[in-house]
Every structure is written in C-alpha cells, then in structure tokens.
C-alpha positions as CSV (number, residue, x, y, z in Angstrom):
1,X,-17.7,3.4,-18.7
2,X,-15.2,2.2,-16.3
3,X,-12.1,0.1,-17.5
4,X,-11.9,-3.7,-16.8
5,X,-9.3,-5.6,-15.7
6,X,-8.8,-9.0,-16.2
7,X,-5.7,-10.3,-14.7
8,X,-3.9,-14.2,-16.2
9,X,-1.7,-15.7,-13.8
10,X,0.3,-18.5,-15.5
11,X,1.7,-20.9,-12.6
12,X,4.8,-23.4,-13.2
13,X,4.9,-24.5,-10.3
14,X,1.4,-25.0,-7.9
15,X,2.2,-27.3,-5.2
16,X,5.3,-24.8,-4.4
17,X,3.3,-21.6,-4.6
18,X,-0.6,-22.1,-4.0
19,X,-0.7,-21.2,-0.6
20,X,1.4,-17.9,-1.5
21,X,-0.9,-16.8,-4.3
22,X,-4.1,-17.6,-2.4
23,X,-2.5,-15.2,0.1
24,X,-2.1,-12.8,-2.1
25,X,-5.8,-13.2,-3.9
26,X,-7.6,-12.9,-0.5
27,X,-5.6,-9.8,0.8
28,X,-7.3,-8.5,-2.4
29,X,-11.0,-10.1,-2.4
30,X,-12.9,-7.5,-2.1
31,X,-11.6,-5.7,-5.6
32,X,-12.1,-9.4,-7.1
33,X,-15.4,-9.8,-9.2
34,X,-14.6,-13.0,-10.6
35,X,-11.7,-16.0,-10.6
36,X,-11.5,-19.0,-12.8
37,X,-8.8,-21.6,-12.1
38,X,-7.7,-24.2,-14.6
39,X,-5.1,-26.7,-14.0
40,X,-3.2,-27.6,-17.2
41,X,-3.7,-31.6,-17.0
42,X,-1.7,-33.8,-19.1
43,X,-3.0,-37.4,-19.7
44,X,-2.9,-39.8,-17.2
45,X,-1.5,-37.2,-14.8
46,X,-1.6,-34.5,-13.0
47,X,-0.3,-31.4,-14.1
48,X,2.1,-28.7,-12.0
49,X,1.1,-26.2,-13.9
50,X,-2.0,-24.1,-13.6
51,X,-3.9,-21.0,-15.1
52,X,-6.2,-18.3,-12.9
53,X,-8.0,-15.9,-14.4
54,X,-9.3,-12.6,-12.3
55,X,-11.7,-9.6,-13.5
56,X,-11.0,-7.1,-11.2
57,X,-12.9,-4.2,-9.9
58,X,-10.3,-1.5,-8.9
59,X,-8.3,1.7,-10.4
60,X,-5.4,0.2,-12.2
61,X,-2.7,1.2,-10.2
62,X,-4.3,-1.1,-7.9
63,X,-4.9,-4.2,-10.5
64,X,-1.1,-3.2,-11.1
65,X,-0.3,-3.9,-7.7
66,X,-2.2,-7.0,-7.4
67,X,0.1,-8.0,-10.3
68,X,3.5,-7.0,-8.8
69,X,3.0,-8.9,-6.1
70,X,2.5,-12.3,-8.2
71,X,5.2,-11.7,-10.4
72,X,7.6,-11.2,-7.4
73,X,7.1,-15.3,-6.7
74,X,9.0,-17.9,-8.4
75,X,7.4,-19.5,-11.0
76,X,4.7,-17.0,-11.2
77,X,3.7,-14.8,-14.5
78,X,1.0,-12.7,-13.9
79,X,-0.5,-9.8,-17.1
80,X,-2.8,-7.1,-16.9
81,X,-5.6,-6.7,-19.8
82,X,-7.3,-3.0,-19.6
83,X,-10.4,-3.6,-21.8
C-alpha cells in the first residue's frame, strides 16, 4: 500500500493570502484527492484565520513541494502527515 498524505495549512491571515494559496492548490489539482476548508469563526465575527486540509495523491517529494511553496507566504504554516 501506497503512503498518504494529508497536508494542514494553518492561515493567519486569509484576506491577505487566499488568492495566493488557491494559486498554489490549483497548479497542483490534479495530485489533490480531497480539501476541506474551515474558517476559525469567533462569535459575532468573522474570523482572519482559516484551516485547509488536503489528502494528496503524489510521491512525497512532491506533497513536500506542495508544502514549500505554502510555507514560503507570510502567514502561512503548512505540515506534512505520511500515514
């Protein structure tokens, strides 16, 4: 059986970066299998802050790259699970 990869990308800072990271996830959507997104509300506002959540379908180097490239924006922390 093949590793999976499941890839969290903690934003601070959405309105600054979302168009960046969607950039970034559809250069890549064809080793994407699935993608959750959860914005972190707070009561009685809206929240900045978001969490995506990828399984990938790809050799890790790839899924590594995928990752480089999210950690190299501001306000962007993005890990790597091999399971």
């Amino acid at each position: 059986m093949e590793n999976l990869f499941v890839l969290g990308i903690s934003v601070s800072h959405r309105m600054n970066v979302s168009e960046q990271i969607q950039h970034i996830l559809t250069s890549n959507g064809c080793k994407i299998n699935a993608r959750i997104g959860l914005p972190l509300q707070e009561v009685n506002s809206c929240s900045d802050k978001g969490l995506i959540i990828i399984q990938l379908i790809c050799s890790e180097e790839e899924a590594g790259k995928v990752k480089s490239e999210l950690n190299n924006l501001e306000g962007v922390k993005a890990d790597l699970m091999v399971l």
